[in-house]
C-alpha positions as CSV (number, residue, x, y, z in Angstrom):
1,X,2.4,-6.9,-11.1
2,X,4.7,-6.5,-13.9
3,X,3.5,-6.2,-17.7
4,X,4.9,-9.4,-19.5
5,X,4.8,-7.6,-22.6
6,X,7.1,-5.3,-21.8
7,X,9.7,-7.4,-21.0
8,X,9.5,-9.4,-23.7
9,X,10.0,-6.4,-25.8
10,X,12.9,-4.7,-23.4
11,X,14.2,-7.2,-21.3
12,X,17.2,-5.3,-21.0
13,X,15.7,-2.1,-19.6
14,X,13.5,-4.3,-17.3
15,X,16.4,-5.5,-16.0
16,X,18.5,-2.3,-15.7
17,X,15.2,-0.9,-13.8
18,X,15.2,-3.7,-11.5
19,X,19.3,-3.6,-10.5
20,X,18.6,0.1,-9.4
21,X,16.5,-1.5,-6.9
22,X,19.5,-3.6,-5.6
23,X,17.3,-6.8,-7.5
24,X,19.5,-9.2,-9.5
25,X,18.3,-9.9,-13.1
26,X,15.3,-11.8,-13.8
27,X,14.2,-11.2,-17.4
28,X,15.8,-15.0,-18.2
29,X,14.0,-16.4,-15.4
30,X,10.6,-15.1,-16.2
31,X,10.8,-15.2,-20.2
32,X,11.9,-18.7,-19.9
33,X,9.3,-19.5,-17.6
34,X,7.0,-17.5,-19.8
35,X,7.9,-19.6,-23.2
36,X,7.3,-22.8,-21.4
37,X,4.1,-21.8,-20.4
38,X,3.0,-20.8,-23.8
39,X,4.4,-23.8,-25.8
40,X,2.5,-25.3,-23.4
41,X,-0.9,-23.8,-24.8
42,X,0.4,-24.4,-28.1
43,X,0.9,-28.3,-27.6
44,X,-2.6,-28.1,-25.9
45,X,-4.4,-26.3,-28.7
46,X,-2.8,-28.1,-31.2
47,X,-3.4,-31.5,-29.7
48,X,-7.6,-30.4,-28.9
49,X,-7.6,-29.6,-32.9
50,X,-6.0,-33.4,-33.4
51,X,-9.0,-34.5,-31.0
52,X,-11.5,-32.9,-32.3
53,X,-10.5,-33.7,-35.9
54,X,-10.5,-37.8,-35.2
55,X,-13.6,-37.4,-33.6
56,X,-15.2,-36.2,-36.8
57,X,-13.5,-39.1,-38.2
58,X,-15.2,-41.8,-35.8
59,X,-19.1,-40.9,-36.6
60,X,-18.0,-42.0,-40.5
61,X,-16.2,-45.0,-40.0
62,X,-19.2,-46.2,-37.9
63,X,-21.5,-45.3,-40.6
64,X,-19.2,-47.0,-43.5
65,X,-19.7,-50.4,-40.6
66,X,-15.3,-50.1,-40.9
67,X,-15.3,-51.8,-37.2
68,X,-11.1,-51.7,-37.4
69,X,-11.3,-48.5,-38.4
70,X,-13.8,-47.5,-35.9
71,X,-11.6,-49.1,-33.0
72,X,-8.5,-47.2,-34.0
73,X,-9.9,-43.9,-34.2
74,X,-11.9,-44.1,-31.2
75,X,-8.8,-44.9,-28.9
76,X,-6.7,-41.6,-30.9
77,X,-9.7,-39.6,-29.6
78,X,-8.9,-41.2,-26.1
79,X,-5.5,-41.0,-26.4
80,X,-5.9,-37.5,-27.6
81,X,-8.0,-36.4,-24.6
82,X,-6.2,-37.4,-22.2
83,X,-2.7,-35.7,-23.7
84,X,-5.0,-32.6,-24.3
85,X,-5.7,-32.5,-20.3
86,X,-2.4,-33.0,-19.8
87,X,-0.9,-30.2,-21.4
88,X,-3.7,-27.8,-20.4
89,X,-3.0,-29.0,-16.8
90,X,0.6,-28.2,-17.6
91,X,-0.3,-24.9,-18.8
92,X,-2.2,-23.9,-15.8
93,X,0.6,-24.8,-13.8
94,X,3.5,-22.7,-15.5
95,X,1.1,-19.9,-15.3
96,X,0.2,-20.3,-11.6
97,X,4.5,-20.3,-11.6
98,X,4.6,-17.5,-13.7
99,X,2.2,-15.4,-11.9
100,X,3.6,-16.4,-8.7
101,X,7.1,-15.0,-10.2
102,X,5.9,-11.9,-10.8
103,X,3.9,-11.2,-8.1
104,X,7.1,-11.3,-5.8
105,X,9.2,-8.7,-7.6
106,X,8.7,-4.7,-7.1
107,X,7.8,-1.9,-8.9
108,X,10.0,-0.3,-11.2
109,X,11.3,3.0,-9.9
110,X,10.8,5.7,-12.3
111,X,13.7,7.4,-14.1
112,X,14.0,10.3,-11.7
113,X,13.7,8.5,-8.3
114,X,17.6,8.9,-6.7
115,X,19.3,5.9,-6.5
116,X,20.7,4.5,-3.6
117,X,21.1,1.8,-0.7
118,X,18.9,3.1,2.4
119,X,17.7,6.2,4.5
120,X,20.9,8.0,4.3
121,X,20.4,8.1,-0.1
122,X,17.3,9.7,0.5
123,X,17.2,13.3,-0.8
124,X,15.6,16.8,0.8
125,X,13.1,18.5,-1.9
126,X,11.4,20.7,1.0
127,X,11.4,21.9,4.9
128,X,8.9,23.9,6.3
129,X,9.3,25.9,9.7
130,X,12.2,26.6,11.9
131,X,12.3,24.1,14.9
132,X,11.4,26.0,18.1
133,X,14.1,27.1,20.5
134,X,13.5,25.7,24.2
135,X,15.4,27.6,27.3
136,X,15.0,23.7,29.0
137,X,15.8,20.3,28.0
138,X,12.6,19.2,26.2
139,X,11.2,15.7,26.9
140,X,9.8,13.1,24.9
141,X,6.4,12.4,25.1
142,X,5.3,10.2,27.3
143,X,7.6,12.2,29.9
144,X,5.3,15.1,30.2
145,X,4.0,15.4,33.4
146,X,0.4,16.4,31.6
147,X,0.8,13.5,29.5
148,X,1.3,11.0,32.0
149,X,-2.7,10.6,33.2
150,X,-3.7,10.1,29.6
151,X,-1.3,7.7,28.1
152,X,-1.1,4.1,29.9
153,X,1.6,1.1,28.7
154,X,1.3,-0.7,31.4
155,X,-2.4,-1.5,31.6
156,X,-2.2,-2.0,28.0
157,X,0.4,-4.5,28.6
158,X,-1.6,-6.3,30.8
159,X,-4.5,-6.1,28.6
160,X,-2.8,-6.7,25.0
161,X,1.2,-7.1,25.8
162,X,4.0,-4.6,24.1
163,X,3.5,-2.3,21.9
164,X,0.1,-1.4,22.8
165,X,-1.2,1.6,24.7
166,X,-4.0,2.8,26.7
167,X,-5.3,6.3,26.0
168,X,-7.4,8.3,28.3
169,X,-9.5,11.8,29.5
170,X,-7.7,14.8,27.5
171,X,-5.2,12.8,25.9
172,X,-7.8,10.4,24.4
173,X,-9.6,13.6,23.3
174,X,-6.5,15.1,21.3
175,X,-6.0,12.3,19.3
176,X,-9.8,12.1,18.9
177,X,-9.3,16.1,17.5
178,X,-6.6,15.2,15.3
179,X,-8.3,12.3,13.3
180,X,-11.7,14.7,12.7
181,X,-9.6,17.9,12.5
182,X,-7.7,16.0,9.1
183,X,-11.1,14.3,8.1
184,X,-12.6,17.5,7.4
185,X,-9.8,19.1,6.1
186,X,-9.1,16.6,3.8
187,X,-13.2,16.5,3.0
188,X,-13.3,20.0,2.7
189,X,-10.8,21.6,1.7
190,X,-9.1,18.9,-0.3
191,X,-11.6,17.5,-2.3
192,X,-11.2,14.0,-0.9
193,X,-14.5,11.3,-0.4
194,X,-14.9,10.5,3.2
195,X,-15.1,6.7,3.8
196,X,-15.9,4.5,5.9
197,X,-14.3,0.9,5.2
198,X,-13.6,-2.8,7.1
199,X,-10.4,-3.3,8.7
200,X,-11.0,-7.1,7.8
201,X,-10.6,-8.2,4.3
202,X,-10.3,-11.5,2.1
203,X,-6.5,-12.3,0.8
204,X,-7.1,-11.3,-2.2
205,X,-7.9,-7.6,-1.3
206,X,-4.3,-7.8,-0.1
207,X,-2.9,-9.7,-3.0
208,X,-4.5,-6.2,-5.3
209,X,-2.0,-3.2,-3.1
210,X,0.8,-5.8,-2.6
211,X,0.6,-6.9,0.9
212,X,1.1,-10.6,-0.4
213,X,2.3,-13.1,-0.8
214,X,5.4,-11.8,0.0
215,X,4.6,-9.3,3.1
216,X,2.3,-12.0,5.0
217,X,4.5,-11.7,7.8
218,X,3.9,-8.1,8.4
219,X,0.1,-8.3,9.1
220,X,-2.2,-10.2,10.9
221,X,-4.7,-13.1,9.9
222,X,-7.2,-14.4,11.5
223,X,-8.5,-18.0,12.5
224,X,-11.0,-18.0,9.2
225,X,-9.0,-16.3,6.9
226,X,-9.5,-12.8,6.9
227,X,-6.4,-10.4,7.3
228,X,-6.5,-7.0,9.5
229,X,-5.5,-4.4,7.3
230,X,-2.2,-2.0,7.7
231,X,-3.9,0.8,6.6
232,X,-7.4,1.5,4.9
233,X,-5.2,1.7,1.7
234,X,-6.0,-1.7,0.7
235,X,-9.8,-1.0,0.9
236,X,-9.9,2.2,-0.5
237,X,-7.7,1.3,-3.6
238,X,-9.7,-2.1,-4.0
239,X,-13.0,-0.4,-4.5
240,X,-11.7,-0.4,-7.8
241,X,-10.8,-4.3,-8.2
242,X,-11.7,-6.0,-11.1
243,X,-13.9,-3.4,-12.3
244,X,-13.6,-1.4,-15.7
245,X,-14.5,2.1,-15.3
246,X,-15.5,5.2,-18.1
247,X,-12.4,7.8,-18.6
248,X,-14.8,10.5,-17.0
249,X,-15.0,8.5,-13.4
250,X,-11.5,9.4,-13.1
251,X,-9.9,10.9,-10.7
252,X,-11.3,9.2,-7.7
253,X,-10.1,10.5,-4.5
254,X,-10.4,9.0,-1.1
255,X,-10.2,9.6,2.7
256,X,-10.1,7.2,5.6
257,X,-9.8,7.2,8.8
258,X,-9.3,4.0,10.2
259,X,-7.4,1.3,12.8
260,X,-4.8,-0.3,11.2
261,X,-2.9,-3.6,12.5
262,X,0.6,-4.3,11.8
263,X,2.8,-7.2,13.4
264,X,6.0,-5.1,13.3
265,X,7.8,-8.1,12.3
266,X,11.6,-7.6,12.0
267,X,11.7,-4.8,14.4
268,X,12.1,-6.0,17.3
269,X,14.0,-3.4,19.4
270,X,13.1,-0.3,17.8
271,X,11.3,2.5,18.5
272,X,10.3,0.1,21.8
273,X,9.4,3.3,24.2
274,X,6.1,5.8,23.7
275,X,3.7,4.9,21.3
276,X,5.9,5.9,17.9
277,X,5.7,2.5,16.8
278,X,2.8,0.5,18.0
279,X,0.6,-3.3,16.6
280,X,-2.2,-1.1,16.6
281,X,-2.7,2.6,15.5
282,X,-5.0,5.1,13.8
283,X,-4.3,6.6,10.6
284,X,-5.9,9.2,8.0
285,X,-5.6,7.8,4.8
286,X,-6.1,9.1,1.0
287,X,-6.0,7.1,-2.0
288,X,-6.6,8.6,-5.4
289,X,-7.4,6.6,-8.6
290,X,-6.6,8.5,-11.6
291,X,-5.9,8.2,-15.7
292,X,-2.1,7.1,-16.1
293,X,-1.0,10.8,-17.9
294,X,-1.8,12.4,-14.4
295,X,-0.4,9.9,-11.4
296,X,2.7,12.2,-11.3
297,X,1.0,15.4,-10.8
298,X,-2.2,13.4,-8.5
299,X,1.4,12.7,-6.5
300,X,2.7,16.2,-6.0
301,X,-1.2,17.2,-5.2
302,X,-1.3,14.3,-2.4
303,X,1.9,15.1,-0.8
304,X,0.8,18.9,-0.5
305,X,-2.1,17.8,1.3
306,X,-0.5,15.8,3.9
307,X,2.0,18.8,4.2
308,X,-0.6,21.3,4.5
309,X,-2.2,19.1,7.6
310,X,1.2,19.6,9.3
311,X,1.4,23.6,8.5
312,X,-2.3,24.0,10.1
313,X,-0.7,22.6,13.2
314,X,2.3,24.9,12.8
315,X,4.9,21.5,13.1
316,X,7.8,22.0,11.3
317,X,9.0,19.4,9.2
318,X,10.5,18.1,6.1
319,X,9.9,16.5,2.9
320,X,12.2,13.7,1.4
321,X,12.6,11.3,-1.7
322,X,12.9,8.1,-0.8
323,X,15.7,6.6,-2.9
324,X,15.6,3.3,-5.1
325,X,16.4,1.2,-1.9
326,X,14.6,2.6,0.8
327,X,10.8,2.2,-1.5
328,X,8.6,0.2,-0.2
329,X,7.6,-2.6,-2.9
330,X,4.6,-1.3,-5.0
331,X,6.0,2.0,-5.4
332,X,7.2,3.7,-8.5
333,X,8.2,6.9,-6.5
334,X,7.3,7.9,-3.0
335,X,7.5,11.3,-0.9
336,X,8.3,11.0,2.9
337,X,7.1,13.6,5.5
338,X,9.0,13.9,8.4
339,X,7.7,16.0,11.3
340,X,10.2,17.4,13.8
341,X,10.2,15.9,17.3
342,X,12.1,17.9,19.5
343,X,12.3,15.2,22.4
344,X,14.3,12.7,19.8
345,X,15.4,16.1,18.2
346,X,15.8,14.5,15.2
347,X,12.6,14.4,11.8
348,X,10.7,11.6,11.9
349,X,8.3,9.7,9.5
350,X,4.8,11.0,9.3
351,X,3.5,10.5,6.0
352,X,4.3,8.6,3.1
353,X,3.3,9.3,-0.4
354,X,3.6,6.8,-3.1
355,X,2.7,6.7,-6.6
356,X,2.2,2.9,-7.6
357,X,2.0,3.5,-11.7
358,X,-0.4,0.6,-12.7
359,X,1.4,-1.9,-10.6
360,X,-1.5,-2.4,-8.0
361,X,-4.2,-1.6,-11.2
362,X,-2.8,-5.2,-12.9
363,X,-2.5,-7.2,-9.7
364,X,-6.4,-5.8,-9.0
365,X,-7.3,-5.9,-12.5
366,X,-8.7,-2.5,-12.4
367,X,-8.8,-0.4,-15.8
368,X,-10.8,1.9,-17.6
369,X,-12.5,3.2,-20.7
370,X,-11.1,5.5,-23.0
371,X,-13.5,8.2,-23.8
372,X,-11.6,8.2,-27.2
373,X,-12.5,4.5,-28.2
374,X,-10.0,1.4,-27.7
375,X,-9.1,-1.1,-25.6
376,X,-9.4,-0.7,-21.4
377,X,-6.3,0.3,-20.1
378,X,-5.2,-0.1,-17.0
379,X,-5.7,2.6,-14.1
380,X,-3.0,4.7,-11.9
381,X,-3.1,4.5,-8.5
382,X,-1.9,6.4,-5.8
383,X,-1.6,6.2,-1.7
384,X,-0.6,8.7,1.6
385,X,-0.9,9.5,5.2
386,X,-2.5,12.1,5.5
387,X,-1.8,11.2,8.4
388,X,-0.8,8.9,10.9
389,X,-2.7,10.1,14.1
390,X,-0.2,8.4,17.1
391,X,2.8,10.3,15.4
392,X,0.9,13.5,15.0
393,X,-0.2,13.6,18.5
394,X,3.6,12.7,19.5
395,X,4.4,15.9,17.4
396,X,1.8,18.2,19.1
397,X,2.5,17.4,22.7
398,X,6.6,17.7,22.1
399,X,6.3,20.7,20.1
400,X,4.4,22.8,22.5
401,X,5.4,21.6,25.7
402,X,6.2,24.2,28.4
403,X,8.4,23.7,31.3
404,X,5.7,23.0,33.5
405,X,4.8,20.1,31.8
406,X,2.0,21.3,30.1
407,X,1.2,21.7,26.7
408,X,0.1,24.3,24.4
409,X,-2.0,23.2,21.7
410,X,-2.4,24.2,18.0
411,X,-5.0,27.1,17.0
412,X,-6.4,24.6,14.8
413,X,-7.5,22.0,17.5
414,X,-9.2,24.3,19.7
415,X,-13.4,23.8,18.0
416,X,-12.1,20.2,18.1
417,X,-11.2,20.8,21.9
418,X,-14.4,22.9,23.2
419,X,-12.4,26.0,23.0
420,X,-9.5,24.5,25.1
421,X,-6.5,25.5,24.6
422,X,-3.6,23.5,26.5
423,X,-3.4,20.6,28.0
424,X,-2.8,21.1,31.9
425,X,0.6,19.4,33.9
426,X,-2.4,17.9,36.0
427,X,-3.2,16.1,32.4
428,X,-6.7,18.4,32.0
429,X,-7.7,20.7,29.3
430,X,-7.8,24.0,30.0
């Protein structure tokens, strides 16, 4: 949610942030809409003072037995009532507008996000290991002859329909391995809260990170009105909804592993084969919650994190800005993570890391108190992967597969795994 004050005061900048975005100009629109809605409290302040004013006026001219005078005054203060609902009804309305408004239009990229159209603006900051060399043609994932017992589309179809899938025996285990392997090295090493959340929430927990109104589409609802979340991001950041916290709670610092739900809508077509882009998943999730003077560097810290998941596992990948067109909507700057999939042999999306500013913190009302003294401002908030399981099992079993179909897994898997080691071309752990 956007700050009307500020763009009252610069609605020029406001609007220059906005066009990097590829968004039109709306500072007209919205400070039009805003004056209207505050001449409108005017009209119905001024008209309750009228009110209350004649009503004074009608005890006297009962007393003084002025029956004329009585008659008039008592119909003004009629009169009077009804214009005050009126205008206060009026009011509510161009606010409801207003908010409504403002509630559809991003965040404001920061002054050092890259500008640009789509993927292709996006700019490398970082890459991390040197993709391995294979003497055969590697295969994607769910070709590997090891992988093939464990990962099922078809029953899954039959069970759920596209874009589901059916994990089993070792494979089901690996996945298992990855989750608690980045739990407790988030927990542990990072200095993250492990948490346990719903996946169900009311609409207004979704309304706080952004998912609506405008992103309905994307998610699912169900028959009484609760929504399956996309990611335990909108739990773990609405911990913090509507409450106002001291200066020294902050930073707060989540983890999360969850199930997450997400329609896909609009992609119909792609990423259709494997499981690289399924309705339902598993992800790792951190959230932090921090005073606004250290979002930025809570940003760098988070984006390490997820980063350092990836170098435990020895997957090479690398780190991108995401340019002003290719943000997603409550993002003020955000750092992609792309691991290396030798099957596609191309980087793909494993983690993103957004800073949100107080975008999400004034849509969730969240704020905090100075230690200094003053007014509650509002919090930071900040969201990442850390990471998305399904992708970083793709990862593993592409990155060390072996001609045989086998697999060789990472060093730190194996006390997840038993002691195990690879995953065999029968599809057991060895």
């Amino acid at each position: 949610m956007h700050d009307i004050r500020a763009i009252r005061e610069n609605p020029a900048a406001w609007d220059a942030a906005l066009s990097r975005r590829g968004v039109d100009a709306m500072s007209s629109q919205v400070l039009d809409l805003d004056r209207a809605r505050r001449a409108a409290i005017t009209a119905a302040e001024e008209a309750q003072a009228e009110q209350n004013r004649a009503s004074k006026e009608v005890g006297k001219a009962k007393a003084s037995g002025d029956e004329a005078e009585f008659e008039r005054l008592r119909a003004l203060v009629a009169a009077k009532k009804a214009e005050v609902g009126e205008m206060q009804e009026r009011a509510k309305s161009l606010d409801a507008e207003l908010e409504a408004l403002l509630a559809g239009i991003p965040n404001l990229p920061l002054a050092e996000v890259p500008e640009g159209a789509d993927e292709n603006d996006n700019v490398e900051i970082k890459r991390w290991g040197t993709p391995r060399s294979f003497d055969f043609t590697p295969k994607e994932h769910f070709d590997l002859d090891g992988v093939k017992p464990g990962m099922d589309f078809e029953v899954a179809a039959k069970l759920s329909g596209s874009r589901f899938v059916v994990l089993s025996g070792a494979v089901a285990r690996i996945h298992r391995a990855l989750a608690q392997f980045m739990i407790n090295t988030h927990v542990d090493e990072n200095g993250l809260t492990e948490t346990w959340t719903p996946v169900l929430v009311r609409e207004e927990m979704m309304y706080g990170t952004g998912q609506l109104p405008k992103f309905g589409e994307d998610s699912y609802k169900t028959t009484n009105g609760w929504w399956l979340i996309p990611t335990s991001e909108v739990t773990l950041t609405n911990i913090v909804n509507g409450l106002i916290v001291d200066e020294d709670y902050l930073p707060r610092r989540y983890t999360a592993h969850s199930q997450c739900f997400r329609s896909e809508a609009g992609s119909a077509g792609k990423d259709t084969s494997g499981m690289l882009r399924q309705h339902q998943f598993e992800k790792v999730e951190m959230v932090s919650v921090t005073h606004p003077d250290k979002s930025l560097e809570e940003h760098d810290r988070m984006t390490a994190c997820a980063e350092g998941i990836l170098e435990r596992l020895g997957l090479p990948y690398r780190t991108v800005v995401l340019c002003t067109g290719d943000m997603g909507f409550g993002a003020q700057k955000t750092h992609d993570i792309e691991v290396w999939l030798p099957g596609q042999d191309t980087y793909r999306e494993i983690s993103s890391v957004s800073t949100c500013g107080d975008f999400q913190a004034r849509r969730m009302n969240a704020r905090f108190r100075p230690t200094a003294g003053g007014k509650p401002e509002f919090l930071h908030t900040l969201n990442g992967s850390g990471l998305a399981v399904g992708r970083c099992l793709i990862a593993v079993l592409e990155n060390g597969q072996q001609a045989d179909g086998s697999v060789d897994l990472p060093e730190a898997l194996h006390p997840y795994l038993g002691g195990k080691t690879r995953l065999t071309a029968e599809g057991t752990l060895a």
